[in-house]
N, C-alpha and C positions, 0 to 999 in steps of 0.2 A: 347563391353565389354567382358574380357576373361571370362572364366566359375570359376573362382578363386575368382576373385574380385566377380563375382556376385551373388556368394556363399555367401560372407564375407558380402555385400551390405543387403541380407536377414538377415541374422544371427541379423545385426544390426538392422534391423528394428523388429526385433520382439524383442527385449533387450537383446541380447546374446553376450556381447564384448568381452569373452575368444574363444569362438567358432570364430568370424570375425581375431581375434590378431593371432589363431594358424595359419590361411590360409595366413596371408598378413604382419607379423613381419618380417618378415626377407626381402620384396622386399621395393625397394629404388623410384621406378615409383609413379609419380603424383596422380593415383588411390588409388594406397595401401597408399600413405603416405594420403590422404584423410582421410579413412577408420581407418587407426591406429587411425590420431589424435581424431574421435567422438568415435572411442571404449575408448580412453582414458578419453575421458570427461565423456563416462557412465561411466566407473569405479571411477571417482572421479580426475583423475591427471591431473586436469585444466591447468595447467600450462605446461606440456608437452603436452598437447590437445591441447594449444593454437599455440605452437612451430610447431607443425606436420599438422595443417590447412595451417597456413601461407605456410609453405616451400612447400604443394602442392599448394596453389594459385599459388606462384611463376612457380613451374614446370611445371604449366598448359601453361605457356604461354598466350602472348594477343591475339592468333588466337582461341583459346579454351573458349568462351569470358560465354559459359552456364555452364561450368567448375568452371570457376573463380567466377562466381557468388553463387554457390552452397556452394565454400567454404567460402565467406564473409560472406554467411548464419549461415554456420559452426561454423565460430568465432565469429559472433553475438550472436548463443547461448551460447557458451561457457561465452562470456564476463557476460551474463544475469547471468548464474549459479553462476558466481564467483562474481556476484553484483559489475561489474564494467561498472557503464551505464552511464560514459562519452563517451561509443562510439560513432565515427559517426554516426547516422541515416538517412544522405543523403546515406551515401554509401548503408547501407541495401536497402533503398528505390531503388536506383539504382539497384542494383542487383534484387529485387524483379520482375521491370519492367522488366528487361533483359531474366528473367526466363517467365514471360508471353508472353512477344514476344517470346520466343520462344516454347511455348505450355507445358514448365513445369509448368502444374498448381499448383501438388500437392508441390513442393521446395517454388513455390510464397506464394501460403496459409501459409505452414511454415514461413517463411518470411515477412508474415502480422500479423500473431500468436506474433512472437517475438518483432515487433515493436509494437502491441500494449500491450502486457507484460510488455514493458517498461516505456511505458506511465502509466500505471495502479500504477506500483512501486515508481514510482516519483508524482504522486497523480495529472494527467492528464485525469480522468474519461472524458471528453467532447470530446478531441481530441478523447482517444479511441475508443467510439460509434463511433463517427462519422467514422474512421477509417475502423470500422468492420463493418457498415451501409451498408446493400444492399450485405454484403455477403454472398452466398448459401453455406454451411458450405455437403450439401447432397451426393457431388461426393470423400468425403475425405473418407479416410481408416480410420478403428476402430481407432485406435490408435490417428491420426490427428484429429478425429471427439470426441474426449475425450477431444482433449485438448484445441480445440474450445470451449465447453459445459463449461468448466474451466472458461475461458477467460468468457463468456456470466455468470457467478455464479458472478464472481468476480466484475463486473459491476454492476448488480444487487444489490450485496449486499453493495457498495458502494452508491449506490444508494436508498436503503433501502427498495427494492421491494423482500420480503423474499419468496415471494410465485414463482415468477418467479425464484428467486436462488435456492432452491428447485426444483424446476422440472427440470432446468439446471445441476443440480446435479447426480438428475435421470437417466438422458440421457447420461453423461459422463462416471457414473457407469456402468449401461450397454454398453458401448464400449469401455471402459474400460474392461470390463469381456471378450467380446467378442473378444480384442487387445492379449487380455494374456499375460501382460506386466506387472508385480509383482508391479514395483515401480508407474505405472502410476495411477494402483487400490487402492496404498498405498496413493497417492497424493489426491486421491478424498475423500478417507475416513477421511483422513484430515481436508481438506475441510470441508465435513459433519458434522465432529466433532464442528468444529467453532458453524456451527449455531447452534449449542445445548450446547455455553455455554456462563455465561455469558459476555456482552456487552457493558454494562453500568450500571451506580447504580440511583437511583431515591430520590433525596432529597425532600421532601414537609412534611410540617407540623413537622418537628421535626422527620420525621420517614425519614431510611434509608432502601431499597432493593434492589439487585440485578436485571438483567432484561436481558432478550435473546433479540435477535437485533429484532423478532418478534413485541413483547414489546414496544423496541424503535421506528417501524414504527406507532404502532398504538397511540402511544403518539402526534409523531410529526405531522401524519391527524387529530390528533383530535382535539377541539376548545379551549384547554387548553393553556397561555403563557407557553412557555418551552423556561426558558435560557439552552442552548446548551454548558454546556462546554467541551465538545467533538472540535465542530468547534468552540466554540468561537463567539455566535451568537444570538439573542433573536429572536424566529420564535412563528409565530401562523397558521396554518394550512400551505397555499402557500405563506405567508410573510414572508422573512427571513431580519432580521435586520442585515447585519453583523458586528462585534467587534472584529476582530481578531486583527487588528490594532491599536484598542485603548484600552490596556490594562489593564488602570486605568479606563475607562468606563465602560468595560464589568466586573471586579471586583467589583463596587460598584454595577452593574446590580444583579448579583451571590450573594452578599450580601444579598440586597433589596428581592430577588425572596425568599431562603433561610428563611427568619425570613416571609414572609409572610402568613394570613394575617397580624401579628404583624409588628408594626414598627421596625426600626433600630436607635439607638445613633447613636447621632454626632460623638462623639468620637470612636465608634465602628468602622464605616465607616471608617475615617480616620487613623484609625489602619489597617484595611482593604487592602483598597488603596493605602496609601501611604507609607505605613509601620514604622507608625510614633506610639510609645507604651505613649509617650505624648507631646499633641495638644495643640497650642497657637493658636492666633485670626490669624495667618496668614494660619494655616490649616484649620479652619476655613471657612477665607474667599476662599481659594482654592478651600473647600469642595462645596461651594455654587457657585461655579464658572463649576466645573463640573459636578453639579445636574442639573445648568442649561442647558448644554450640552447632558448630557444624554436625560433627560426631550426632549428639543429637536429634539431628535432622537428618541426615543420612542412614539412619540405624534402620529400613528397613531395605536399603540398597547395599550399603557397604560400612564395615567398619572404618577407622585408624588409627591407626597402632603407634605406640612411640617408640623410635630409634634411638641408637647411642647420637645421631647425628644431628634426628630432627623428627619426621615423620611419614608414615607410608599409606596410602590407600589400599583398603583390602575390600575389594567388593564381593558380594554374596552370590554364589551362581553366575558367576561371570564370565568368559575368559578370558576378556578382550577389555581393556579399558580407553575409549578414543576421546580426543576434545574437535567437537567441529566449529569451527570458527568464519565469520566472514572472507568472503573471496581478498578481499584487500584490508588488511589491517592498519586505519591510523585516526587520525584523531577526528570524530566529528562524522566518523562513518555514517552512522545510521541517516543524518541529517542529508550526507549525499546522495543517498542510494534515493532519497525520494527526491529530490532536484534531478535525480539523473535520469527521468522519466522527458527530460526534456520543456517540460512546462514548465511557464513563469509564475511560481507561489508566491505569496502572501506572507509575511513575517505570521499573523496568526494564525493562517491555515497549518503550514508547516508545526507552531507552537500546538495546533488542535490534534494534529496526529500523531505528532510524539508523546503525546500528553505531557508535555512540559513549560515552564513560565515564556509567554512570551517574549521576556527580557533575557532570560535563559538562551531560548534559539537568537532572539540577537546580536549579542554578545558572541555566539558560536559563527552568524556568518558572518559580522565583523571581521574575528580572525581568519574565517577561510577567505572573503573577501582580499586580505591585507595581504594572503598567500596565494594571489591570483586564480584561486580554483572557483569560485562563483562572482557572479556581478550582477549588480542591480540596475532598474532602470523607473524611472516616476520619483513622484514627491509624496512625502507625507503617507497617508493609506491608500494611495493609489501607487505607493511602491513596490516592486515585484524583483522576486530573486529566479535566478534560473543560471543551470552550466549545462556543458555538455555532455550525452550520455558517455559513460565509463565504458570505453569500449573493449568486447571481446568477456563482458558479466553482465551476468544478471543480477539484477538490483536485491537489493536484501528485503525488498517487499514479495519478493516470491516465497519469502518463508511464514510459519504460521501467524506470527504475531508481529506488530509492528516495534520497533529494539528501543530498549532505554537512552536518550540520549548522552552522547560521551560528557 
């Protein structure tokens, strides 16, 4: 490596991409067009960042095979920044292993970093772990060892272990500090900021309150039923019921929990449920057709009983029956909590993490579009959605799993 490029190579890695661009703008060689295209991504011009990876893949040649993988690396992260995570993940994988054969550890780590970033964004918490399982995060530079501590927050807090996300925090901050890297100490504090606001609201007895995601772990260990509609889910300590798929289930569940201990009407429920404002003997018999089903499924958490009125929740060993709900309740929530990260997504990216049709998410930010709360910008698949974050909460991606779209 000449003394130019490896000038430029430093500059980069401490966040300096005017200082890397003076030394290597104007040479046309495989290195400097490297170097350009991540100075470009740190300054923000993804899309010329993308242009100037590729064309040094190419120029590296397939004899340069530690080369070419450094830039797949490259444009893997580029594609993460600009929230387009239909990329290949074999190819990274590939490359990652190509960097370990051949003793770049520190490009591999970045390269397991980013593939499990992805996983984490597309609400793959399992793969992640397991991903980052068994790796010594100790021989990385301040800067890599920050963004690890990230990675390890973000699990955590999907996970709903707040104490562990905290002290993962800790440790990022300080190497963070120690990186001296403006945007990467800005990313943690962030971060920080999250777990200090609220996470979810707590419906029981008629009373509503906010709640930090602290809050929400101590809820969900404790022997209390909590229908979940975060995930879409009725849990009692390590039982989790799930409902995300039965949508008229876990509604009349949210119902039932809601008014308890009081009963629920018949005809409430089935306003509820079926969105039906009035009820004949055929909603009805539906209505009793899917109590009995819930029923059902709930029989190792709680009964319910029939009323002269309608119907009650009776849980097993309980005493406390709560519903915890997203911090803002309206239409289309889940789809903003992940725009509210501030990043400009991709109609497919956003379709990949919700796991839902891409004409599905659509349709959804048409209408938020049409109600001023997101805005697009580009043509065709070079279109990109993005609002601003929700301020004074934290995004419904700090909980375990990523929500069924509305």
């Amino acid at each position: 490596m000449d003394a130019v490029i490896e000038a430029a190579a430093r500059a980069l890695a401490a966040g300096d991409p005017l200082s890397a661009l003076n030394r290597v703008a104007l040479r046309d060689d495989a290195p400097a067009l490297a170097l350009r295209g991540i100075a470009m991504a740190q300054l923000g011009d993804l899309p010329r960042a993308k242009a100037l990876v590729r064309g040094a893949a190419r120029a590296f040649g397939a004899r340069e095979a530690v080369a070419r993988a450094r830039c797949i690396v490259a444009e893997a992260e580029i594609a993460l920044a600009s929230r387009d995570l239909g990329w290949p993940a074999k190819s990274l994988d590939a490359a990652r292993k190509t960097l370990e054969a051949h003793g770049d550890r520190l490009n591999a780590a970045h390269a397991r970093q980013l593939a499990v970033r992805r996983l984490l964004l597309i609400g793959h918490a399992d793969e992640a772990e397991r991903l980052l399982d068994g790796f010594d995060p100790a021989p990385l530079p301040p800067a890599s060892s920050a963004a690890h501590e990230l990675i390890v927050a973000g699990i955590a807090m999907r996970r709903l272990h707040t104490k562990a996300a905290r002290a993962a925090l800790a440790r990022a901050g300080q190497a963070a500090r120690h990186a001296g890297i403006a945007g990467l100490t800005a990313e943690v504090e962030s971060a920080q900021r999250l777990l200090n606001a609220p996470a979810a609201r707590l419906l029981s007895r008629g009373e509503e309150k906010l709640l930090l995601l602290d809050d929400v772990e101590a809820w969900m260990t404790s022997d209390a039923l909590v229908v979940d509609a975060c995930r879409h889910a009725v849990c009692k300590a390590d039982s989790v019921i799930p409902l995300a798929s039965r949508p008229v289930l876990f509604s009349l569940a949210r119902t039932l929990a809601q008014a308890w201990p009081a009963d629920v009407t018949r005809d409430t429920l089935i306003e509820r449920a079926f969105r039906m404002k009035h009820a004949d003997e055929s909603h009805r018999a539906r209505l009793r057709v899917e109590i009995g089903r819930l029923r059902s499924m709930l029989a190792a958490l709680a009964d319910i009983s029939a009323t002269k009125r309608g119907f009650v929740l009776m849980p097993h060993d309980a005493a406390e029956v709560v519903v915890l709900a997203r911090p803002v309740d309206e239409e289309h929530a889940t789809l903003l909590a992940l725009l509210a990260d501030g990043e400009a997504w991709s109609s497919s990216a956003l379709a990949l993490a919700l796991g839902a049709s891409q004409r599905t998410v659509q349709r959804a930010l048409d209408s938020l579009a049409s109600a001023g709360k997101v805005q697009s910008f580009g043509q065709g698949r070079a279109r990109r959605w993005t609002t601003p974050p929700m301020p004074g909460f934290a995004t419904a991606l700090l909980l375990p799993t990523p929500l069924p779209i509305d």
